[in-house]
KEKOL-665707 format. One line per 4 residues: number of its first residue (from 1); their letters; for each residue x, y, z of N, C-alpha, C. Coordinates in pm, whole numbers, plus 50000, padded with zeros to 5 digits. Example, Ala and Ser with C-alpha at 12.3 -4.5 7.8 and 13.67 -1.06 7.14 Angstrom:
BEGIN
1	as	51319:49431:50780:51230:49550:50780:51320:49670:50780; 51285:49775:50708:51367:49894:50714:51290:50003:50787
end
This chain:
BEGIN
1	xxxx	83714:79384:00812:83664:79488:00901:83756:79498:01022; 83786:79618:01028:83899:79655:01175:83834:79677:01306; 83722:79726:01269:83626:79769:01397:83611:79721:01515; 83633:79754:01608:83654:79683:01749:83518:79796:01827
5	xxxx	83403:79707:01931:83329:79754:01996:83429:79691:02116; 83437:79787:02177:83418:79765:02368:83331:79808:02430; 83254:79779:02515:83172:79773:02630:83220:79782:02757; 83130:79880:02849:83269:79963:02959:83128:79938:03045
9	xxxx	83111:79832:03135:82999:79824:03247:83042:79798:03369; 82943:79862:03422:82980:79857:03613:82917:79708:03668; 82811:79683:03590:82778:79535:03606:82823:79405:03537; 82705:79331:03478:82726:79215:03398:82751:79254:03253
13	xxxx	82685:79394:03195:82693:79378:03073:82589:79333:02953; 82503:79302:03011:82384:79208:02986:82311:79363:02868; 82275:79420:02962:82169:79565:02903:82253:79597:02734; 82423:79641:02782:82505:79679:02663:82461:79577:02536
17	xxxx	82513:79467:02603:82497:79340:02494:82387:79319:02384; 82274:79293:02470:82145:79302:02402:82085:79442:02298; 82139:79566:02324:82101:79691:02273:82215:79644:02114; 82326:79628:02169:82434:79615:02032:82357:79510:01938
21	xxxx	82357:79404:02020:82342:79251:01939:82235:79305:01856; 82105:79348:01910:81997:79475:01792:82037:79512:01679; 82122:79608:01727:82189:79673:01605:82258:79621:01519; 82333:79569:01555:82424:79489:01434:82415:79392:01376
25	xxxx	82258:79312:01403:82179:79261:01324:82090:79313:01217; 82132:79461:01205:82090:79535:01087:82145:79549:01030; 82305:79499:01021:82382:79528:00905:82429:79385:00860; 82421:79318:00769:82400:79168:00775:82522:79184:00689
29	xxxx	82567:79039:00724:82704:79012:00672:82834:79099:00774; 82815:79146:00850:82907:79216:00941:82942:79164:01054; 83090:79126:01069:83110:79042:01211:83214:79107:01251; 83168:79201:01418:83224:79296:01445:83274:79233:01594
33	xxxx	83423:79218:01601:83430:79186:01744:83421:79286:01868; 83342:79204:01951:83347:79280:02091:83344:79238:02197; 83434:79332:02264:83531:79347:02364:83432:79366:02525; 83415:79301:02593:83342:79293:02731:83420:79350:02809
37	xxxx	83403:79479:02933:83496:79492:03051:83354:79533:03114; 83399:79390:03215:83311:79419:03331:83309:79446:03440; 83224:79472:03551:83281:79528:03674:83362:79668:03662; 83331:79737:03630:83438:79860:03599:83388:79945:03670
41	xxxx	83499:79969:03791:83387:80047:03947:83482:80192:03924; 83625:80209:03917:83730:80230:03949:83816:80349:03791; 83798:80459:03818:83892:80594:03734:84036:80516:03614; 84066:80430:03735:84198:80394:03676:84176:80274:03563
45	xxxx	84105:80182:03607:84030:80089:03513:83994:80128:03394; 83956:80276:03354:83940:80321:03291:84005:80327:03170; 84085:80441:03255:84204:80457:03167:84309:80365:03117; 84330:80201:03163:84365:80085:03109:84328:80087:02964
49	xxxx	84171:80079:02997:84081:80005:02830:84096:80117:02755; 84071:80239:02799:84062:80335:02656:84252:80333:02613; 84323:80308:02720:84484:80299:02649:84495:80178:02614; 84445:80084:02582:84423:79938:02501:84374:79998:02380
53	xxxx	84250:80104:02378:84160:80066:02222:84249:80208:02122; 84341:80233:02194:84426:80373:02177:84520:80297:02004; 84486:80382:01903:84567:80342:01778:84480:80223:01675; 84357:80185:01746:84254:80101:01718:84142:80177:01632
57	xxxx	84078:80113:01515:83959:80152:01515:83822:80142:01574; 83819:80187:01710:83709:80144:01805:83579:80223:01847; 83459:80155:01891:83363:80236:01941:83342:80179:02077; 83315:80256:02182:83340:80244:02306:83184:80284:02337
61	xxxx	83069:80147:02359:82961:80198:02448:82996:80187:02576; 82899:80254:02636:82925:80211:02838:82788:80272:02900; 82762:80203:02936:82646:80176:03033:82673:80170:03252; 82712:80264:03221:82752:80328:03370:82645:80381:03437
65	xxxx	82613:80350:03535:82543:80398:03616:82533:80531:03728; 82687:80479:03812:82750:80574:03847:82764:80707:03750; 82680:80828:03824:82735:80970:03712:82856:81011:03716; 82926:80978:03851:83085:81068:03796:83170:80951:03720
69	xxxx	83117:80818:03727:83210:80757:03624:83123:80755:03507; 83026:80786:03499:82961:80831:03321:83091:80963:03284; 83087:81036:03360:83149:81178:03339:83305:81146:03333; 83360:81052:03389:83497:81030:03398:83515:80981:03224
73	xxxx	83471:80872:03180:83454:80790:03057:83433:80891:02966; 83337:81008:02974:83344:81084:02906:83428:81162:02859; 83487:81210:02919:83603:81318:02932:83707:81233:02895; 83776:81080:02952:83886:81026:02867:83883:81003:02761
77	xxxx	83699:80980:02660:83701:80870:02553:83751:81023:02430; 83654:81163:02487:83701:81298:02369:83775:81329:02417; 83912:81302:02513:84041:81346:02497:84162:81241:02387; 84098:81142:02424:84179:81007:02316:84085:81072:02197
81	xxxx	83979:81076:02165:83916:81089:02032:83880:80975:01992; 83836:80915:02076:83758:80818:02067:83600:80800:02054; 83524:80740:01980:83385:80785:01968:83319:80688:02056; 83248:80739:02149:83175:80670:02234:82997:80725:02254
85	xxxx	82951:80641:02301:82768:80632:02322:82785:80593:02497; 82676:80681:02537:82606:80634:02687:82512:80616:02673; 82474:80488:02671:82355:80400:02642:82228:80434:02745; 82300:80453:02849:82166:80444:02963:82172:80610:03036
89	xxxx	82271:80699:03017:82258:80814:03032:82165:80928:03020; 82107:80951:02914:81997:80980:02867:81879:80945:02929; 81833:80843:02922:81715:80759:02958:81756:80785:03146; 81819:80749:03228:81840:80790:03337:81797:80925:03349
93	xxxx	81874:81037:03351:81847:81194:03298:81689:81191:03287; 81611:81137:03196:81457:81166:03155:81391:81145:03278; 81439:81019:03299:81324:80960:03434:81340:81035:03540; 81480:81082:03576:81500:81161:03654:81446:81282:03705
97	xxxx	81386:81336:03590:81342:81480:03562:81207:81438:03613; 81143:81358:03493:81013:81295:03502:80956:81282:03670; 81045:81210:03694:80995:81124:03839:81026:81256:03922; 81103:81322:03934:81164:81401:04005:81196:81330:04115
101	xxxx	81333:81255:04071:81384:81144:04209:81535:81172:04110; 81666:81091:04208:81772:81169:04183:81821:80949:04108; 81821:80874:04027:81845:80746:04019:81974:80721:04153; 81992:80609:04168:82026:80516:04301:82219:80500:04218
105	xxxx	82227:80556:04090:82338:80511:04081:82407:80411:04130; 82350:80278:04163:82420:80146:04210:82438:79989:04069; 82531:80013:04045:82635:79901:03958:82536:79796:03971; 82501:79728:03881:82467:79581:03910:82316:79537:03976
109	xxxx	82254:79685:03950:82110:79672:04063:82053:79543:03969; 82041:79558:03853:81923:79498:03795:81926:79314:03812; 82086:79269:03758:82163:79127:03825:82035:79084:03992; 82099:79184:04072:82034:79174:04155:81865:79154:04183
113	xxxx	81790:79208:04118:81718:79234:04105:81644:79081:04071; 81708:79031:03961:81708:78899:03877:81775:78826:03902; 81831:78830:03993:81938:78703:03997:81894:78593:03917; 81785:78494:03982:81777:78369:03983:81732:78377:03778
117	xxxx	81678:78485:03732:81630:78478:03645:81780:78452:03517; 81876:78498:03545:81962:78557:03487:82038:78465:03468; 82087:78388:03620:82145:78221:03648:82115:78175:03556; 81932:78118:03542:81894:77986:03452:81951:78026:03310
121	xxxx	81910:78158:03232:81995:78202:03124:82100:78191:03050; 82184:78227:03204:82341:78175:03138:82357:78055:03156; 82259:77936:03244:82314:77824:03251:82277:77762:03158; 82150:77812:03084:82118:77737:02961:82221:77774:02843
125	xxxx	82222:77861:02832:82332:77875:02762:82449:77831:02758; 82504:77792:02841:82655:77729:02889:82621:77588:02867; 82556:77562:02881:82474:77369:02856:82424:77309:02737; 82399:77448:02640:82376:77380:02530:82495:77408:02450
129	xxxx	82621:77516:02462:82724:77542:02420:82821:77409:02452; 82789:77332:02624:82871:77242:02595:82828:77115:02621; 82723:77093:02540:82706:76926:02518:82727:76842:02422; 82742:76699:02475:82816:76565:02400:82982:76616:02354
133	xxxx	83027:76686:02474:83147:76732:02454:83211:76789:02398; 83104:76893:02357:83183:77004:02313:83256:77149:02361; 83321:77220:02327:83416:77305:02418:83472:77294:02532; 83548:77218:02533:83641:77116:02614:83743:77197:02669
137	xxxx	83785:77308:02563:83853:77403:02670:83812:77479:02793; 83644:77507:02792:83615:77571:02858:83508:77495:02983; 83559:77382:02978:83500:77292:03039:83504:77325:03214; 83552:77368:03257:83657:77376:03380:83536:77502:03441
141	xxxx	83465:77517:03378:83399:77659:03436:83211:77582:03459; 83211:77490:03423:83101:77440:03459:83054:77374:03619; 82984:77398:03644:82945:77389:03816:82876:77214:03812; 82860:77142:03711:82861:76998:03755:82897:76933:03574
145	xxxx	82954:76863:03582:83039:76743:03450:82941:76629:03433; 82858:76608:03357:82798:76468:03380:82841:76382:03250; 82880:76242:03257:82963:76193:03164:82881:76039:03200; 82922:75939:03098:82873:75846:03078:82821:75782:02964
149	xxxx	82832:75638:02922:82829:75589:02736:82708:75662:02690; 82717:75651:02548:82579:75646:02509:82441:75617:02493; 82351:75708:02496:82226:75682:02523:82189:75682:02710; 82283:75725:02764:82212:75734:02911:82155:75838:02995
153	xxxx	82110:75962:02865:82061:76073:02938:82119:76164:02968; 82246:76153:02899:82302:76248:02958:82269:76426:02956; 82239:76473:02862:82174:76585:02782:82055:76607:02861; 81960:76505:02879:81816:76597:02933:81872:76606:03061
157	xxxx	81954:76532:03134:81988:76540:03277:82071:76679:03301; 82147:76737:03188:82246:76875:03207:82110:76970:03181; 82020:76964:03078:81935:77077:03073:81874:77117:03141; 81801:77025:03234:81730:77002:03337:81781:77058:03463
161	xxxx	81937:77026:03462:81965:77110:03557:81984:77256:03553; 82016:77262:03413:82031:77376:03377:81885:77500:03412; 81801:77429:03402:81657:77491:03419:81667:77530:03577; 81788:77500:03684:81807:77556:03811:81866:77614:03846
165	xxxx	81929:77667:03709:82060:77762:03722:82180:77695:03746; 82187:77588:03763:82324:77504:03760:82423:77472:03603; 82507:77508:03585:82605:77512:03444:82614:77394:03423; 82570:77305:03360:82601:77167:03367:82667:77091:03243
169	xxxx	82786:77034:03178:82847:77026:03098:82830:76850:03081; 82823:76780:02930:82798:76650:02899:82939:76629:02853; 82985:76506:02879:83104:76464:02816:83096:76270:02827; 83076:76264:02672:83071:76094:02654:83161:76020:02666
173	xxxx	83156:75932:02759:83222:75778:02714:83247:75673:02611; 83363:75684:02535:83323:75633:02459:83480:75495:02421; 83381:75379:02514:83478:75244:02486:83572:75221:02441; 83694:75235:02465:83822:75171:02412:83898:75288:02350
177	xxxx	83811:75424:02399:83900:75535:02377:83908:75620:02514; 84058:75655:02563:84061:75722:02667:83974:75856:02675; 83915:75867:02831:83853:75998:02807:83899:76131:02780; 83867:76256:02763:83970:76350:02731:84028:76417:02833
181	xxxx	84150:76453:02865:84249:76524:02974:84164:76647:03034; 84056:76719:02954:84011:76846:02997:83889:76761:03128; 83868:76692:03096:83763:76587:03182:83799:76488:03290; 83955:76417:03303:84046:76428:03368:84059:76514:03473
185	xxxx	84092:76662:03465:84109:76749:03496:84037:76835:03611; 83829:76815:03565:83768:76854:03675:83783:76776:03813; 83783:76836:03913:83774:76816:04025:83660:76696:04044; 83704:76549:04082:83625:76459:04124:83498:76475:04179
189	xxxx	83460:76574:04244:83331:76623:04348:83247:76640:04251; 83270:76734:04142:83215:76802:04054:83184:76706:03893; 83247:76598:03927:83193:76483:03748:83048:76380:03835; 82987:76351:03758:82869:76283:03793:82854:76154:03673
193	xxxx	82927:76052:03684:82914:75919:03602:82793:75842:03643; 82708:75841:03507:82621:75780:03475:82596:75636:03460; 82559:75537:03473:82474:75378:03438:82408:75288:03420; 82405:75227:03393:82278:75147:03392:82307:74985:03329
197	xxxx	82178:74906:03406:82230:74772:03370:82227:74750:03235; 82262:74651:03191:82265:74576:02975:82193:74596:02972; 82068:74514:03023:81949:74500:02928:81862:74640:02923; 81910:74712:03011:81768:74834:03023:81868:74916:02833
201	xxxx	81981:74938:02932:82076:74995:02797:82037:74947:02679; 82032:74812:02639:82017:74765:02521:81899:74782:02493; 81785:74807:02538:81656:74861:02516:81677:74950:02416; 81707:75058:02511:81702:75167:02440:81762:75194:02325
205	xxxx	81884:75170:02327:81988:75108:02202:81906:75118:02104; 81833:74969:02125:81783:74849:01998:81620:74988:01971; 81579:75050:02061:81464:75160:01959:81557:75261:01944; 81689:75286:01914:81696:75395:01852:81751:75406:01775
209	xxxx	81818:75215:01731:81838:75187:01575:81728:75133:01500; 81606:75088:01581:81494:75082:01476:81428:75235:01440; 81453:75319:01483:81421:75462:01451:81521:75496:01339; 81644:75459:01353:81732:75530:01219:81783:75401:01124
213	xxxx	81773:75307:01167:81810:75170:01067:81733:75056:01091; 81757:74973:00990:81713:74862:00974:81802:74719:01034; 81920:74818:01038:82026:74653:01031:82065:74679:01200; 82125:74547:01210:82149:74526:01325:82300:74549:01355
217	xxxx	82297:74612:01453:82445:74651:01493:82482:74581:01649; 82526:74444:01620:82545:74377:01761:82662:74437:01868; 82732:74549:01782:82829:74594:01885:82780:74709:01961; 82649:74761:01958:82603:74908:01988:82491:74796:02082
221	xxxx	82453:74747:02046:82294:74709:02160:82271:74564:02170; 82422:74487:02144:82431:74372:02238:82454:74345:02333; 82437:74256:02423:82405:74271:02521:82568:74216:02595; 82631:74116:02537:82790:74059:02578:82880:74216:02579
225	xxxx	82820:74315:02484:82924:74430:02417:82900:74515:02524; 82761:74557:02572:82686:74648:02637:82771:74638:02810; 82772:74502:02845:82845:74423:02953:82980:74463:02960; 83071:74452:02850:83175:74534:02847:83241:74686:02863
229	xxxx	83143:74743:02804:83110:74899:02812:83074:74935:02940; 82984:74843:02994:82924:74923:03132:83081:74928:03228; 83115:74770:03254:83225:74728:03292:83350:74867:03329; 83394:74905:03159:83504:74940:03142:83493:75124:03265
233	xxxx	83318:75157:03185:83305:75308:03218:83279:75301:03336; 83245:75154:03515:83194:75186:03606:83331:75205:03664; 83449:75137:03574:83594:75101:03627:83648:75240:03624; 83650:75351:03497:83689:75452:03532:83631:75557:03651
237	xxxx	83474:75545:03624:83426:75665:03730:83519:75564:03903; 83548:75477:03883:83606:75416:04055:83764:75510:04061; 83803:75430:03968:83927:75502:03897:83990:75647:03956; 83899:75739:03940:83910:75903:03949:83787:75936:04026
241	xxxx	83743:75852:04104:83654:75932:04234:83541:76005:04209; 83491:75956:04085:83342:76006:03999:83226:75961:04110; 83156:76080:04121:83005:76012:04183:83000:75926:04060; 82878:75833:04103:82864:75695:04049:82685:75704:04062
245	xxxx	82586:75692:03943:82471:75718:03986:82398:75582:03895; 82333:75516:03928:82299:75415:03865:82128:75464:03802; 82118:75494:03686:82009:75594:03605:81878:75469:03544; 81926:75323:03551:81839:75231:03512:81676:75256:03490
249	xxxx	81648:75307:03633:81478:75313:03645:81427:75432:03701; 81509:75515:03709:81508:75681:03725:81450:75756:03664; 81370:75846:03690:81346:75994:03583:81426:76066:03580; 81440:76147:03511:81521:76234:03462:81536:76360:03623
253	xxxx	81402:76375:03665:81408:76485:03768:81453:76435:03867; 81440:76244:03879:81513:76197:04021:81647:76223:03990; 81720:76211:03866:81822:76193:03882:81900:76313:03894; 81846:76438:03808:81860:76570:03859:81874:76655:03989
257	xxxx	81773:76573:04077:81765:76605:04228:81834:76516:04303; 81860:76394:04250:81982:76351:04309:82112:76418:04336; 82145:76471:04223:82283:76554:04157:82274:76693:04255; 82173:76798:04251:82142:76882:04298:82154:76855:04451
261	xxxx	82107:76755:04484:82144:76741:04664:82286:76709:04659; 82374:76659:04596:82497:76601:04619:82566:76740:04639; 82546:76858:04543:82602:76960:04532:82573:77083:04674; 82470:77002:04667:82462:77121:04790:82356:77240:04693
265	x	82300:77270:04601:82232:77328:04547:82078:77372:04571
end
């Protein structure tokens, strides 16, 4: 499939997204890429993307608010011959009539409107996209790093924050292997290293191989091994200037609101 959607919004994009994602869950088996331009206040901006989708097989929605850039988009997409939809044009127009009020034409009202609602959304989303270290490239865009061995919480402590709108990204420790360069990389302020003493660790350990095994694994929830591990991972967070949070006898929300005051949040 050649088909290229772009999306031409004065805001986030959010409204476009959700109307498509609809639709093209009616044609199953179809994976159609699409193209986000957001913020699009500006005539000339314009004319960039439609001379990008120019020689393409593309459909161009846009959800403009502004009427003379509904009308601008219009007029470039049937001079290229390009097939395009105004998603919210119409429906504006009705109410308009209806209400007999002229719409506010302002970019981004609804964001506004929702902020805080919109935050937790994408932060949940961004938190479950990158936990126990996954998408490592895109690591760098998360608003707190929380890292630390296994089994110390790390996951309910990112979701949790995540439930405040904070982006919060997991990345494990894992003994006698260097951590990864993308994790390296964040800004010290922003990683939050996790701990806790042996024995609480080995607790937990030792019920969560009687939950999946029988046998004993003295290198995962012994207590000489556990000693080593803590050791090695309190040496790196010193290392690279990691907050340092000791999680032993904590809840999950102390340790969350710990994190959250550090940030300034």
């Amino acid at each position: 499939m050649s088909l290229e959607i772009h999306i031409v919004t004065g805001g986030s994009g959010r409204t476009a997204e959700t109307v498509l994602r609809s639709c093209l869950a009616q044609f199953e088996g179809q994976k159609v890429p699409v193209i986000l331009h957001q913020q699009v206040r500006e005539a000339a901006e314009l004319e960039r993307i439609l001379e990008r989708m120019q020689g393409r097989e593309c459909l161009l929605l846009h959800t403009l608010v502004d009427p003379e850039m509904r009308h601008v988009v219009t007029d470039m997409a049937l001079q290229a011959q390009l097939p395009s939809v105004d998603l919210l044009g119409p429906t504006l127009s009705a109410l308009g009539d209806l209400l007999s009020e002229k719409a506010m034409g302002r970019p981004g009202l609804m964001y506004e409107l929702h902020r805080e609602q919109f935050d937790r959304m994408d932060a949940v989303d961004f938190t479950m996209a990158h936990d126990d270290g996954n998408r490592l490239y895109s690591i760098a865009q998360a608003d707190v790093v929380v890292t630390g061995l296994s089994r110390m919480s790390k996951s309910v402590t990112c979701f949790y924050l995540a439930t405040r709108g904070v982006r919060a990204a997991n990345v494990p420790l894992i003994h006698g292997v260097d951590p990864p360069r993308e994790l390296l990389s964040i800004p010290a302020g922003r990683v939050f290293g996790l701990t806790m003493n042996a024995s609480h660790l080995a607790s937990i350990r030792q019920a969560r191989l009687a939950r999946i095994s029988r046998r004993e694994v003295p290198e995962y929830a012994g207590i000489r091994e556990l000693n080593r591990e803590i050791y090695a991972a309190e040496r790196l967070m010193e290392q690279h200037g990691w907050h340092r949070l000791d999680v032993s006898y904590m809840a999950t929300e102390e340790v969350a609101a710990h994190i959250l005051d550090t940030i300034g949040h």
